[in-house]
C-alpha positions in Angstrom: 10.2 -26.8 -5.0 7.4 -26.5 -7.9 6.9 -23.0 -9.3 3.5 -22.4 -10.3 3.3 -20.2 -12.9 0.0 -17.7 -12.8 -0.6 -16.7 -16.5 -3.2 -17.6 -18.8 -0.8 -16.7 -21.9 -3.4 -13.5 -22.5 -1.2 -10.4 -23.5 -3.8 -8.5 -21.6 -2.4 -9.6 -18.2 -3.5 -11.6 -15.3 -5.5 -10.1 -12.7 -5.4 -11.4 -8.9 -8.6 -10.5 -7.1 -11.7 -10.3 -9.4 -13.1 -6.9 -7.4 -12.4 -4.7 -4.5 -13.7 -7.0 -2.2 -12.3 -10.2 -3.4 -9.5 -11.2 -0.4 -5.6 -11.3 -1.7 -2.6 -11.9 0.3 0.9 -12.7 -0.6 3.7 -14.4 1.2 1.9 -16.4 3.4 0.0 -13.4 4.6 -4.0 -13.7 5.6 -5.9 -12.5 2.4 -7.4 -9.5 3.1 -9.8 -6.9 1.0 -8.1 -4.0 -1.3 -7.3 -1.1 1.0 -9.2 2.0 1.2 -8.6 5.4 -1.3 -5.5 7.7 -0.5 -5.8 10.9 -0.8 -3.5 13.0 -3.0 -1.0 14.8 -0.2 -1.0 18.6 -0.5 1.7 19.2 3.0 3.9 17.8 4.9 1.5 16.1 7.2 -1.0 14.4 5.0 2.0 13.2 3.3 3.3 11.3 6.2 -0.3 10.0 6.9 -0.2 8.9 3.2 3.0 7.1 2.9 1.7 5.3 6.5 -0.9 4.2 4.8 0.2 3.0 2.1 3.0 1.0 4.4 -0.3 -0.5 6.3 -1.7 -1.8 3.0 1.6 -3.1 1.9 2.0 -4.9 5.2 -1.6 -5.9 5.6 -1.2 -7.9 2.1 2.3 -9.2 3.0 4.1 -7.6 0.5 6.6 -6.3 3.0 7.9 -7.7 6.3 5.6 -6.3 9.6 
């Protein structure tokens, strides 16, 4: 198998996506728009609805197993 490489050499980085709404998936995952904000947790309960959240993006972009 050929690994492509994504770099441009830049010592800035390399950016995937070139906005919010620009689809990105990984892993064979559909492509799918950046997830919505997060609020910052203050208790035990919007901390659980945070760290779902942030499970839902992760699996929405494939960057975890569903």
């Amino acid at each position: 198998m050929t690994i492509k490489q994504v770099s441009n050499g830049n010592h800035n980085g390399t950016v995937v996506g070139k906005d919010a709404t620009d689809p990105v998936g990984f892993h064979g995952a559909t492509p799918v728009v950046q997830g919505a904000a997060i609020t910052n947790p203050v208790d035990a309960a919007t901390t659980q609805a945070a760290v779902i959240s942030i499970l839902g993006v992760l699996r929405a972009n494939g960057l975890i197993a569903t």
